[in-house]
C-alpha positions in Angstrom: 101.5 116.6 -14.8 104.5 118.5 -13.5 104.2 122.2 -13.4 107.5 122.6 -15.7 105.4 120.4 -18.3 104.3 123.8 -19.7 106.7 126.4 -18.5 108.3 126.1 -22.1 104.5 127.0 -23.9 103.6 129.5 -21.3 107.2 131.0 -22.0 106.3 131.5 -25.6 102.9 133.0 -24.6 104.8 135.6 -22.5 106.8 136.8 -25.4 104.2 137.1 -27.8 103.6 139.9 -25.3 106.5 141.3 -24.3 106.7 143.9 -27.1 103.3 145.2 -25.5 104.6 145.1 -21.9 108.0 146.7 -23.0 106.2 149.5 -25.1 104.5 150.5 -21.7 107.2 150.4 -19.7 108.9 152.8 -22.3 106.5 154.6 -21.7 106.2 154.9 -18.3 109.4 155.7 -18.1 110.6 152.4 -17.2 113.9 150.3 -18.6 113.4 146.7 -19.0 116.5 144.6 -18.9 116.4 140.9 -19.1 117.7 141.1 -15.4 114.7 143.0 -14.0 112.4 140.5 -16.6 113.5 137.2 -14.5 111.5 137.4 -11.6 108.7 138.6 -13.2 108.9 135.6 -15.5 108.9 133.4 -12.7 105.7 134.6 -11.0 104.1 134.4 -14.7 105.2 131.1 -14.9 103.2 129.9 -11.2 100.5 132.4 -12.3 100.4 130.4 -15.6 100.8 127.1 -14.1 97.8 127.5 -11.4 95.5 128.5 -14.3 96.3 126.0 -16.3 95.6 123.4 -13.3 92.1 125.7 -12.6 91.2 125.0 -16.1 92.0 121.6 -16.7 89.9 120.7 -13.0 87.3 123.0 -14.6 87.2 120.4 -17.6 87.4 117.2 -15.8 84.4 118.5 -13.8 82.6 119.1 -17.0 83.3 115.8 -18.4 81.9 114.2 -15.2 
């Protein structure tokens, strides 16, 4: 599997959370543009992406 097989799914996990993440920003005093989001949505997406490869070893290993 190529890592960009789920970057559109782990993209819609991301902003089923945004309105959390951006309500604590607000609150910390912190603006969120789409410009500052990028690179953190990059570094979700390889945080996402190793998981996902933890998890599916994790199974195979299991099904063994």
């Amino acid at each position: 599997m190529q890592p960009n097989d789920k970057t559109m799914e782990f993209m819609q996990i991301a902003m089923k959370y945004m309105p959390e993440a951006k309500q604590q920003l607000d609150e910390a005093g912190i603006e969120l543009s789409m410009e500052m989001i990028q690179p953190f949505m990059n570094l979700f997406t390889k945080v996402m992406n190793e998981a996902y490869e933890m998890g599916k070893a994790d199974a195979m290993k299991e099904n063994e």
